[in-house]
N, C-alpha and C positions, 0 to 999 in steps of 0.2 A: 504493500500500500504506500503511496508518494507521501511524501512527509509536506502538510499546507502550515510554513511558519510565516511568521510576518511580513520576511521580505518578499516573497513570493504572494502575497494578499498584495502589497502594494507596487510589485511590477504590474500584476493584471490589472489595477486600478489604473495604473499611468497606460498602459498597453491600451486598453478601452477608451480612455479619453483621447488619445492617437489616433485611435481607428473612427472616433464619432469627428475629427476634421474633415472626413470626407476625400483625403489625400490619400492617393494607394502608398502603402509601406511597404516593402521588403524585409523577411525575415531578418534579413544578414544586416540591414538597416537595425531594428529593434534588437537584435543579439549584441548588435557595437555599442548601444544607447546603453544598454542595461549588462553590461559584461558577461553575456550566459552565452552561450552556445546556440547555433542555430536549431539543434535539437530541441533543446528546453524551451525555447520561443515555440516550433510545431506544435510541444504536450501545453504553452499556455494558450494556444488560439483553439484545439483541442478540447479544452477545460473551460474554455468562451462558450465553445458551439453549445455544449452538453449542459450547460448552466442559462442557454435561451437566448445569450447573443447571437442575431442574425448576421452571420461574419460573410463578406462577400469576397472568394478566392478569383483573383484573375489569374489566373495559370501564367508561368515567368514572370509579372508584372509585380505582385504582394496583394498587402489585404487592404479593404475597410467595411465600414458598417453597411447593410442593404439600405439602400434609398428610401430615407422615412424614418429610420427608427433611430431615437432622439436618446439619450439618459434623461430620468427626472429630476429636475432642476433642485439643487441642494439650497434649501431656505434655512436663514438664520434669521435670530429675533437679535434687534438692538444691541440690548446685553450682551448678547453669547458675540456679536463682533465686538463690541470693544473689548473684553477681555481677550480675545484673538488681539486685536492691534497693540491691547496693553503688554499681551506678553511678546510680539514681536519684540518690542522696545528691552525686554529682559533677554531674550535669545542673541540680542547683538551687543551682548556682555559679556556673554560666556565664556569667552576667550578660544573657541572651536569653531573654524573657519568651515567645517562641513557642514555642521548643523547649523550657523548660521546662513550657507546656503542652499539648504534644502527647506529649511522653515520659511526661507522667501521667495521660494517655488512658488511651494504651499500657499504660503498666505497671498501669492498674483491672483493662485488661481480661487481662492475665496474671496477676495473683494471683486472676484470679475462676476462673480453668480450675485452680490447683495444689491437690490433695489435701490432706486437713484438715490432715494432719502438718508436709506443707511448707511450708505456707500459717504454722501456728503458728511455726512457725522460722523464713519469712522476715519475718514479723510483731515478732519477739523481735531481728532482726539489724539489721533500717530503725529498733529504740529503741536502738540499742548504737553507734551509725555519726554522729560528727561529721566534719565538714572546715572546715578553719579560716578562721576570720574575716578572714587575713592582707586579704586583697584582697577590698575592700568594694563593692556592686554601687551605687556612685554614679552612673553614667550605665548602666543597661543599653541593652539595643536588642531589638526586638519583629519583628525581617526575616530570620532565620535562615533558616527553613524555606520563605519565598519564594525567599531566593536559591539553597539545595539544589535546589528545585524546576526553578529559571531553569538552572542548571548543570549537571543531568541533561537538560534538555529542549534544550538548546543554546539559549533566547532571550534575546533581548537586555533590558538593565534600561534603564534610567533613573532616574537620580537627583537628587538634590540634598545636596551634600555640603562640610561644616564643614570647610578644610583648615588642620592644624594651629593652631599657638599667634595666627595672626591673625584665625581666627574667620572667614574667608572665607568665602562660598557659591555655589560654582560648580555648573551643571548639567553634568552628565555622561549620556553614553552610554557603558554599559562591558558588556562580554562576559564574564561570570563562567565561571572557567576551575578554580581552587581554593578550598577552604577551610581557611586556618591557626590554630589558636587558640594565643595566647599569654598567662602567667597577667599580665603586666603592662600589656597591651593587650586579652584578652579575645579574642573572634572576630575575624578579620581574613577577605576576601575577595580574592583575588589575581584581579583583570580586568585585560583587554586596556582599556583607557582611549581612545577613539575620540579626546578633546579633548587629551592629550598623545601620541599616536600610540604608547604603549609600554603593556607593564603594571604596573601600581601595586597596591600593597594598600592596603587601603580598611577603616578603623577603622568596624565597625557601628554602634556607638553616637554618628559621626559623619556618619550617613545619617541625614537630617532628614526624609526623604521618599523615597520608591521605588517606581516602578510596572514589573510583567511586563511587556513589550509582545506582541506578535505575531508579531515579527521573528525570524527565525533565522540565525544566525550559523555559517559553515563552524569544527568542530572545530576546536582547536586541537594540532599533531599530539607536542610535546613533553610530556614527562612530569615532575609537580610535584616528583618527587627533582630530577632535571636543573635545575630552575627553581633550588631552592633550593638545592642546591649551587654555581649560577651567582653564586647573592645573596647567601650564608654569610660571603664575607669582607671585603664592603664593602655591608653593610643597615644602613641607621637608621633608625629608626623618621619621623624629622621628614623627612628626605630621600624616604623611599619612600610615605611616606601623604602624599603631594600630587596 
């Protein structure tokens, strides 16, 4: 049975919205877009058809939606956008250069669905919204969204990693299990660490290098409260990011 984890819910979501421009695509086009293989694009147009998308095949040419048939239009109330634009204004803090450009994907294509009224209003609320300079993005990190990905998917990373104030570079195998963000450290990754047998958190902006692998890793069956309640009264940061 194919394993449906999240990254694969939101290729077929962007795949859909590709195919409703009415523009034929090519597999080998959508396999470059989304780094999968032309195979895995077939079993996701495949998994279109069987789920009621009417996907229209022109033989050599690619795909799009049959003539007429529309997605129904995603409405928001007021509220639920400005809290969308309030948190845009937090996501371009973060100090993670991927997440900050995937969340402003996202939020194009939500203010292009909101009605003119809310649309001016969330437009009038993203010029009225600072957040403060206190903590300045002098080392960001560009790996956020690989390792959400790695950590919903249960695989394994690899990395190459700066440990603490001696600048060291050790390779690591690690099993991404949470994600912590703190404002004095920024993102943090909590892995099972294969090269000290336990888990560590791991400063993203001291990931020099990171690759997905292939590997899959049995769940880990503890829960991130329990973790951090375990950590809460003896955590320091130089201690635990090694």
């Amino acid at each position: 049975m194919e394993f449906y984890d999240v990254t694969r819910i939101a290729r077929l979501t962007s795949i859909l919205t590709r195919l409703q421009s009415g523009k034929l695509v090519t597999a080998k086009q959508l396999a470059d877009i989304f780094s999968v293989s032309v195979r895995t694009i077939y079993r996701d147009i495949k998994t279109l058809e069987l789920s009621g998308v009417p996907v229209y095949i022109q033989e050599g040419k690619g795909y799009r939606l049959t003539d007429g048939y529309k997605l129904p239009p995603v409405m928001f109330t007021e509220h639920e956008a400005n809290a969308l634009i309030t948190a845009e204004q937090l996501i371009k803090k973060t100090r993670d250069t991927s997440l900050i450009g995937e969340y402003g994907t996202a939020i194009d294509k939500i203010k292009a669905v909101l009605n003119s009224g809310t649309k001016e209003k969330a437009t009038l609320l993203s010029q009225r919204i600072a957040v403060s300079p206190a903590f300045l993005d002098e080392r960001p990190s560009d790996t956020l969204t690989q390792i959400q990905a790695a950590l919903t998917s249960f695989k394994l990373l690899t990395i190459t990693y700066q440990s603490g104030s001696r600048e060291e570079l050790t390779e690591r195998e690690i099993e991404p299990f949470a994600l912590y963000y703190s404002l004095e450290e920024s993102w943090l990754v909590i892995a099972f660490c294969r090269l000290r047998k336990d888990f560590r958190m791991f400063r993203l902006d001291r990931i020099k290098s990171l690759k997905v692998t292939e590997t899959s890793f049995t769940p880990h069956k503890m829960t991130l409260g329990s973790y951090l309640k375990e950590k809460e009264k003896n955590y320091t940061p130089d201690k635990q990011l090694s």
